[in-house]
KEGUVO-155942 format. One record per atom (N, C-alpha, C): atom name; residue number from 1; residue in one letter; chain; z, y, x. Coordinates in nm, 4 decimals, decimal comma. Layout:
N
("CA" NUM "a" "A" (Z Y X))
...
***
This chain:
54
("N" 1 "x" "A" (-0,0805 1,0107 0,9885))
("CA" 1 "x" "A" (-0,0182 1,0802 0,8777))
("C" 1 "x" "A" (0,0066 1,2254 0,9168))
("N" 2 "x" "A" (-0,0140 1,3455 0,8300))
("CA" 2 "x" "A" (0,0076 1,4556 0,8406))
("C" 2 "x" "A" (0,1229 1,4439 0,8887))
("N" 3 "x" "A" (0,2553 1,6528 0,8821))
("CA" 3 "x" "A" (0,3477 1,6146 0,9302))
("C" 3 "x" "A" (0,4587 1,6690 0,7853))
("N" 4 "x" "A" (0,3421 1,7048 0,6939))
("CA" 4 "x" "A" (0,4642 1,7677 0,5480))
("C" 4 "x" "A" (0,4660 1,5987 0,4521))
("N" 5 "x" "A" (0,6246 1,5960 0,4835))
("CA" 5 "x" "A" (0,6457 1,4356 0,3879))
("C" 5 "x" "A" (0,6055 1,4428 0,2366))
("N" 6 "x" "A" (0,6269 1,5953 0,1796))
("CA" 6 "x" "A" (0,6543 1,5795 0,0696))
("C" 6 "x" "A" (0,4713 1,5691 0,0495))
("N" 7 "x" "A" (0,3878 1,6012 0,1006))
("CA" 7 "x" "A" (0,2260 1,5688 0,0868))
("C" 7 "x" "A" (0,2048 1,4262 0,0856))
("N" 8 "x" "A" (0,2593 1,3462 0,2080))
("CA" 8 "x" "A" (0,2514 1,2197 0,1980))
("C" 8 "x" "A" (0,2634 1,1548 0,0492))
("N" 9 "x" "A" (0,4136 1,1868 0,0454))
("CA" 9 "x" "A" (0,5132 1,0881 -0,0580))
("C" 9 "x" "A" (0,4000 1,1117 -0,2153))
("N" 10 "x" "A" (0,3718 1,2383 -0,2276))
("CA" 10 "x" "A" (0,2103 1,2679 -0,3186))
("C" 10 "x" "A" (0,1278 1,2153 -0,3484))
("N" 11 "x" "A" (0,0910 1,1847 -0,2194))
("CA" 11 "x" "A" (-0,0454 1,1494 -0,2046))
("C" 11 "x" "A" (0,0102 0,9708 -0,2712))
("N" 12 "x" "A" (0,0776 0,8921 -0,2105))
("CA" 12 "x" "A" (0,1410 0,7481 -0,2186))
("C" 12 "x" "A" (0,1294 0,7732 -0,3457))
("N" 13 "x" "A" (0,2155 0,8412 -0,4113))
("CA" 13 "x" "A" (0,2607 0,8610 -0,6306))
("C" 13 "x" "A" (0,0972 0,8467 -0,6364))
("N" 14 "x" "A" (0,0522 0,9558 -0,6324))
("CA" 14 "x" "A" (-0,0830 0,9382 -0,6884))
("C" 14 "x" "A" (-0,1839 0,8191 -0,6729))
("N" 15 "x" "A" (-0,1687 0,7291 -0,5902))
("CA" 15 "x" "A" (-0,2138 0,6428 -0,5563))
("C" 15 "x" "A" (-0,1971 0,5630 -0,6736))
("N" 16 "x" "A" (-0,0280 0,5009 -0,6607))
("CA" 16 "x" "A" (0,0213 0,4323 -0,7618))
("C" 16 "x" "A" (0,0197 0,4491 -0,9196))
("N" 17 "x" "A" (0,0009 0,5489 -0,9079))
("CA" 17 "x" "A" (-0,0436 0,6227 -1,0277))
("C" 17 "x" "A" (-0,1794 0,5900 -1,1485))
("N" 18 "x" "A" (-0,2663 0,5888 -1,0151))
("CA" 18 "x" "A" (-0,4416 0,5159 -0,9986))
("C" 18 "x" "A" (-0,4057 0,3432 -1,0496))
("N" 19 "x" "A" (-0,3430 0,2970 -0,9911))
("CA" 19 "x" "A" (-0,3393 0,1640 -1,0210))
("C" 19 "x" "A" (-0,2510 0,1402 -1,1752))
("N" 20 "x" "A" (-0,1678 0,2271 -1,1998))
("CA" 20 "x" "A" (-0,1099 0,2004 -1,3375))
("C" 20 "x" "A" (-0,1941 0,2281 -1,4586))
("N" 21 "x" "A" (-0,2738 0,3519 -1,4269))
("CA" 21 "x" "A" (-0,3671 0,4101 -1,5450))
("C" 21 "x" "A" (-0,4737 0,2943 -1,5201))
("N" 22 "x" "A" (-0,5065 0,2317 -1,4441))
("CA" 22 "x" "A" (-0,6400 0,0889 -1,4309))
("C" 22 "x" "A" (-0,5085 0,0080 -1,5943))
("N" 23 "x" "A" (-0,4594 -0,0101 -1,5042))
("CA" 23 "x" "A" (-0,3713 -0,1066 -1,5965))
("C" 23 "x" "A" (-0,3568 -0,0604 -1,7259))
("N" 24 "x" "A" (-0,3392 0,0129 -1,7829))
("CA" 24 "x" "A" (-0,2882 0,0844 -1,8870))
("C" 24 "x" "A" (-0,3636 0,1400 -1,9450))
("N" 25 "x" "A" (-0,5192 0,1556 -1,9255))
("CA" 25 "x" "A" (-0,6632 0,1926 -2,0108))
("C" 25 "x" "A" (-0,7436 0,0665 -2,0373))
("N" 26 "x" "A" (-0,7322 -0,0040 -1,9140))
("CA" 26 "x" "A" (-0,8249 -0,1185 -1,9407))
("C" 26 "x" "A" (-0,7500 -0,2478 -1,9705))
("N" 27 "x" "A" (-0,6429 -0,2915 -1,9577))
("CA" 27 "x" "A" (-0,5864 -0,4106 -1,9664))
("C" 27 "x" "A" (-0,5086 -0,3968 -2,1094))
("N" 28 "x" "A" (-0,4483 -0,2468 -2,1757))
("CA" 28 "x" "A" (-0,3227 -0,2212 -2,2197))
("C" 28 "x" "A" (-0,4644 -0,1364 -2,3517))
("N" 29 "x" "A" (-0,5146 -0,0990 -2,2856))
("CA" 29 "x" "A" (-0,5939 -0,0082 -2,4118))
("C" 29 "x" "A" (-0,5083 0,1345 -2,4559))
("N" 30 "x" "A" (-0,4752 0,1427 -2,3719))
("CA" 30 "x" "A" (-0,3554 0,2914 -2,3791))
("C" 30 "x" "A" (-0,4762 0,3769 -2,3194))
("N" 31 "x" "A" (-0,5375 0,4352 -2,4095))
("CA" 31 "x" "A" (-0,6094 0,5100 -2,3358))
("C" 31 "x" "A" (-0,5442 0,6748 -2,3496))
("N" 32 "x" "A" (-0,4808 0,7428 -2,4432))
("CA" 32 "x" "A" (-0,4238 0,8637 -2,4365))
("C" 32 "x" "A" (-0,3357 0,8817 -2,3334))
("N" 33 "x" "A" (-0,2202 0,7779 -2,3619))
("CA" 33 "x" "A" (-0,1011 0,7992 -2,2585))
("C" 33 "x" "A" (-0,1308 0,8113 -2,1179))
("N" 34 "x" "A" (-0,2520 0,6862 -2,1083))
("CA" 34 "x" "A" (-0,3167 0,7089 -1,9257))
("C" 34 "x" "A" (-0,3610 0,7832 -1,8961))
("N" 35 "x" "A" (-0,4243 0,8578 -1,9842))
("CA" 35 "x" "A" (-0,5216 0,9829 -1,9331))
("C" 35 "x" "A" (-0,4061 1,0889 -1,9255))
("N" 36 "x" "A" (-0,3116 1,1237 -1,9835))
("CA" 36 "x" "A" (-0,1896 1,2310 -1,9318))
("C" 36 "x" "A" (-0,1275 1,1925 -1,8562))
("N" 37 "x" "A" (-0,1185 1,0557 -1,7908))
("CA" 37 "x" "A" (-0,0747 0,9724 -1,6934))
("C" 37 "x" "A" (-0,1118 1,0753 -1,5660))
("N" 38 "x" "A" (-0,2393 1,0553 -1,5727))
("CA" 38 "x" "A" (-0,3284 1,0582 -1,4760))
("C" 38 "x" "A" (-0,3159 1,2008 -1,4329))
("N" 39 "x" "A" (-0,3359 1,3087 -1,5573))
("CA" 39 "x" "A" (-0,3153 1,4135 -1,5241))
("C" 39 "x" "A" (-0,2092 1,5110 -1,4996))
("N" 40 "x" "A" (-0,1213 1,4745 -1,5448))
("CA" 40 "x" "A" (0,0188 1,4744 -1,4376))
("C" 40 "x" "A" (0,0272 1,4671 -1,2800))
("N" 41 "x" "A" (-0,0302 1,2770 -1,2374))
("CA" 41 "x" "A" (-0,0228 1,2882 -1,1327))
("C" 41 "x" "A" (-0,0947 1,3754 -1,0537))
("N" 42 "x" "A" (-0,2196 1,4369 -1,0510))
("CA" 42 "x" "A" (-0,3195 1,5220 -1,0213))
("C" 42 "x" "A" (-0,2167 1,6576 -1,0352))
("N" 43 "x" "A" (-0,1844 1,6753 -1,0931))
("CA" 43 "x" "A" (-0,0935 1,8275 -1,1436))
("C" 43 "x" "A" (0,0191 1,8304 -0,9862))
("N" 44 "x" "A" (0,0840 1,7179 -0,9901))
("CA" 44 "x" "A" (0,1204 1,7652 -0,8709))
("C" 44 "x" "A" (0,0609 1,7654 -0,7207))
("N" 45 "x" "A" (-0,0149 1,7536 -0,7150))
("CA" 45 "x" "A" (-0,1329 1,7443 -0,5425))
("C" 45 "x" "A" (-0,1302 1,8816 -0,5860))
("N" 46 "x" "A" (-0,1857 1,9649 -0,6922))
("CA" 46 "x" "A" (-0,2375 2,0839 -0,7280))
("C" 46 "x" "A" (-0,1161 2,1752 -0,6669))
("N" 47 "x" "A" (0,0107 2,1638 -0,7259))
("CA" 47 "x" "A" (0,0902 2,2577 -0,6906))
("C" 47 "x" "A" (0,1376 2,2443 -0,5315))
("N" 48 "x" "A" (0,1328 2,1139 -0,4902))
("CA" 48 "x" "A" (0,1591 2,1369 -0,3628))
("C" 48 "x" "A" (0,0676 2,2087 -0,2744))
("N" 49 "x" "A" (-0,0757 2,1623 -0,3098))
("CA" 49 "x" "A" (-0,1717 2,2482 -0,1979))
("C" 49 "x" "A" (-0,1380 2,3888 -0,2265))
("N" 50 "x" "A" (-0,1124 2,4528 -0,3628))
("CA" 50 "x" "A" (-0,1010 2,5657 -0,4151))
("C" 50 "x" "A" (0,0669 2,6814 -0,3075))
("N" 51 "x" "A" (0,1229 2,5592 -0,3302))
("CA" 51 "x" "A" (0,3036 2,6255 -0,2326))
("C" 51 "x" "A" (0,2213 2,5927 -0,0965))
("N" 52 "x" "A" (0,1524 2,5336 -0,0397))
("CA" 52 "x" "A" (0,0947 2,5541 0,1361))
("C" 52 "x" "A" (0,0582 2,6734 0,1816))
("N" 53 "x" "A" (-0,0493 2,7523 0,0239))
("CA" 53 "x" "A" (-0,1544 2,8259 0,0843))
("C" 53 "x" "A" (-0,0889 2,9576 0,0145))
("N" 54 "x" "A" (0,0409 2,9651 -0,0071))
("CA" 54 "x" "A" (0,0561 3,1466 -0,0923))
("C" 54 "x" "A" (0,1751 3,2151 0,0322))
***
């Protein structure tokens, strides 16, 4: 594991994240809500790499 938690703890959300939008497009037929699901979770990886590198 790297040594910035808050990248970890990220990376884990987004994971879980992956497995709810499975659930929630294909099982649930929620396909709008998952897809802003999804891109949310992605939104934050973005800002963190973004606060590493300024």
């Amino acid at each position: 594991m790297s040594k910035n938690i808050v990248k970890d703890k990220s990376f884990h959300f987004s994971i879980k994240v992956i497995e709810l939008y499975k659930v929630l497009a294909f099982e649930r037929k929620e396909y709008v809500l998952s897809k802003q699901l999804l891109r949310l979770s992605n939104s934050i990886g973005a800002m963190i790499r973004e606060s590493e590198y300024a």
